[in-house]
N, C-alpha and C positions, 0 to 999 in steps of 0.2 A: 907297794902297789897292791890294790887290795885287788880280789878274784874278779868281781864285776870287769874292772878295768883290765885284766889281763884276760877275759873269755868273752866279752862280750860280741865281738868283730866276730867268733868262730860260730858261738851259737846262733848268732843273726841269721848267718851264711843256714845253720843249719833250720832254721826256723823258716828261711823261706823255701827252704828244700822241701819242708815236711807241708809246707801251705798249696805249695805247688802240688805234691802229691794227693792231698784231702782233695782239691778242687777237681783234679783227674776222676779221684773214687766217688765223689759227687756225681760228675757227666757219664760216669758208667753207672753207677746206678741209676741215672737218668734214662739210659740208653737199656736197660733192663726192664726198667719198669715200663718204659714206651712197647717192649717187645712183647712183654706180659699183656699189658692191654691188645696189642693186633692179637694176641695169642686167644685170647677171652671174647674177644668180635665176632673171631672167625666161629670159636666153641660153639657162640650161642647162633648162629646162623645153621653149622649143624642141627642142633637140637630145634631152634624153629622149624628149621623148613624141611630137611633129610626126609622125615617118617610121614609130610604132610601126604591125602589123596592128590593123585597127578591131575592139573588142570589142562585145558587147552592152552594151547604156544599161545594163539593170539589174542588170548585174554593177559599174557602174560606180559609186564611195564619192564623191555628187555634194558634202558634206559637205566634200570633201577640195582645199583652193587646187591642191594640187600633179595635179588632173585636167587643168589646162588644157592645150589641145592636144591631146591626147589623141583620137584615130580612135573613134566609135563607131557601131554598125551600130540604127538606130530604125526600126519596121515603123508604118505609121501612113497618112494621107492631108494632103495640102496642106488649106488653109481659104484659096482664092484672093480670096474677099470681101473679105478682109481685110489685102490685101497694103498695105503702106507701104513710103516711099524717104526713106534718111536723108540727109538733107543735107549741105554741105559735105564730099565726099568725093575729092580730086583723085585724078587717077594720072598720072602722070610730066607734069605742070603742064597737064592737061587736067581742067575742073573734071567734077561727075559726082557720080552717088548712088550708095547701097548698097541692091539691090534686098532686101528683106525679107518673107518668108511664113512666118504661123505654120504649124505644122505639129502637127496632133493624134495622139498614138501610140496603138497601142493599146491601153492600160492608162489613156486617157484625159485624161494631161498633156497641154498646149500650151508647146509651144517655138517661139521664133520664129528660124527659120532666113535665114540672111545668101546668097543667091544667088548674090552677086555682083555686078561694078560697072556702072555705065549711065553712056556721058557724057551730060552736058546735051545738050540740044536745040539746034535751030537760028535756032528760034523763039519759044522759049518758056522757060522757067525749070523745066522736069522733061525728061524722055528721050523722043524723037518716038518710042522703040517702049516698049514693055513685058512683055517675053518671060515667059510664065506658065507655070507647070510642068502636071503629068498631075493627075487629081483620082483617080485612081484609087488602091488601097490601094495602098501602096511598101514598099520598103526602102530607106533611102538611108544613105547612110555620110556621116558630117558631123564635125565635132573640137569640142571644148568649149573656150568662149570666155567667161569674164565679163562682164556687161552694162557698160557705161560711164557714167559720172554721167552724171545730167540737168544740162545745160543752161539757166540764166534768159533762153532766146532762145525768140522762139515760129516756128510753120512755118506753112504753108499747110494746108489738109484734106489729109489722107492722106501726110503729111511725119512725119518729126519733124526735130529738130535732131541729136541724137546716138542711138546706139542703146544710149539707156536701156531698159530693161527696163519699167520702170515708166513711161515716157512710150508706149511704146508696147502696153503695156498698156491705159491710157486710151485711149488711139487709136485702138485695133481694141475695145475694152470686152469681151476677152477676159482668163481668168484665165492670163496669161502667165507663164511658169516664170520667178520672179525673180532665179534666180541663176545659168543659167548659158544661154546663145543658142547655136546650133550654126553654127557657119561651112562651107556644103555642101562636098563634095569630089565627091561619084559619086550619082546616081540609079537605079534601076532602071527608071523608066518613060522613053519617049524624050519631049525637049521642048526646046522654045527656052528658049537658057542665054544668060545674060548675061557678060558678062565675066570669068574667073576669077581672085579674088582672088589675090595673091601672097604665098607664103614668108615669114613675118614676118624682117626683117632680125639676123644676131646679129653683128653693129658693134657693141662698145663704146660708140662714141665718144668723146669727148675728157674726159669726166670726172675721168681718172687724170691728165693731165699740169695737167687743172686746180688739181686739188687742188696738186699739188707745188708751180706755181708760185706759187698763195697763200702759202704757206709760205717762198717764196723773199720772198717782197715783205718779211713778216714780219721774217725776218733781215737782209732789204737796209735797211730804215727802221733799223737799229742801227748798221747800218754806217758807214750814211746820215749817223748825228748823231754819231758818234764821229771819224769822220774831219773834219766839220765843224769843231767843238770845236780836234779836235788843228791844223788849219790856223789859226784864228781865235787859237788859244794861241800859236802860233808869230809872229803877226803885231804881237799884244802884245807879245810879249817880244822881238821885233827892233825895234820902235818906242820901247822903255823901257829896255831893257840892249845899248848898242853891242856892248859885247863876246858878245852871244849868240849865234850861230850856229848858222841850224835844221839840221836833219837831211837831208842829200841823199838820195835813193834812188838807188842803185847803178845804172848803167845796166847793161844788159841783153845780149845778143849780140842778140835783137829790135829794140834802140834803136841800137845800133851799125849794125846792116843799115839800119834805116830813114834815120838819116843819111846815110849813103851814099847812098843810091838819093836822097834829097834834093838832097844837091850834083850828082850826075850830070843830074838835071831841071833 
């Protein structure tokens, strides 16, 4: 019975093993490369809009994804009654909230504007201060931000979990602008400010060398069963035909050097 006919049924087996695996390292490289692009969207929305001069809200197409970031100048008063602190917010592995006040414009919207950050307390699970802004009419210049999913976690009174739009809607039992939250930058009235959020990050990250190396995985599992095969083939046929003689690989000036340095050790 010749090898064919005695390994064929196993390596089948393992051939679709290794097909099934490629086709996996394909759809994750798929699913990297999809993340890299949202990741490179978001970048260049940064770098557009972040640094632009702040326009008026209502020249502003709120309609529009590509607003975010975006500097705008809103005339209006704080609704300090109603301030909430979102939870879970670190800053450089210090934990901490995001201080949050709607803010009423004068055309009547409520937004709810992000202040800034508070670390936790010393004693307690919220911020031992709570710096509250001016109640007086303003101007303040703030950049548009998307609200972020809710959360199935619940918070304390006057918490939320994430700054959902709609969680803190119910929270304050104001009709909060559901689509877009203003992250402060400048105030016109003077007042205790909490910590100033940072520069959204524009890192990449390692997305792009991910995907690649799914890919690589994909082509090595071929490799992987082919050189398998060919060494197992060779093992047969030196076990069954004296006269057969596998294949040497040529050494190398690398495998030359490396013996050398072998014997000198």
């Amino acid at each position: 019975m010749t090898y064919l006919a005695e390994s064929w049924k196993r390596w089948l087996v393992w051939l679709v093993l290794v097909v099934i695996f490629a086709v996996a390292c394909v759809f994750l490289s798929e699913w990297q490369f999809d993340r890299r692009a949202t990741r490179v969207a978001e970048i260049e929305l940064v770098q557009k809009n972040f640094d632009k001069a702040a326009v008026e809200l209502n020249s502003v197409n709120l309609s529009d994804e590509n607003s975010k970031w975006l500097p705008v100048k809103v005339v209006g008063q704080y609704l300090n009654e109603s301030q909430v602190l979102v939870r879970n917010r670190p800053r450089s592995g210090q934990p901490g909230f995001e201080t949050v006040v709607p803010f009423r414009t004068a055309d009547g919207q409520i937004f709810a504007v992000s202040r800034g950050w508070l670390p936790t307390g010393n004693r307690q699970d919220s911020p031992d201060v709570l710096p509250l802004p001016s109640q007086k009419v303003q101007e303040i210049v703030a950049r548009l931000v998307p609200g972020e999913r809710q959360l199935d976690r619940g918070a304390p009174k006057g918490q939320v979990a994430s700054l959902s739009l709609i969680e803190i809607g119910v929270e304050t039992g104001l009709e909060i602008n559901q689509q877009w939250y203003l992250r402060l930058s400048a105030e016109q009235e003077p007042a205790d400010q909490a910590v100033k959020l940072l520069k959204p990050t524009t890192d990449e990250g390692n997305h792009l060398s991910y995907a690649i190396q799914w890919l690589i995985f994909g082509v090595l599992a071929f490799v992987t069963l082919v050189f398998t095969v060919r060494k197992e083939y060779d093992f047969y046929r030196s076990k069954n035909d004296p006269k057969y003689v596998p294949k040497v690989r040529k050494k190398t000036r690398a495998d030359a050097d490396q013996e050398l340095e072998d014997s000198v050790t």
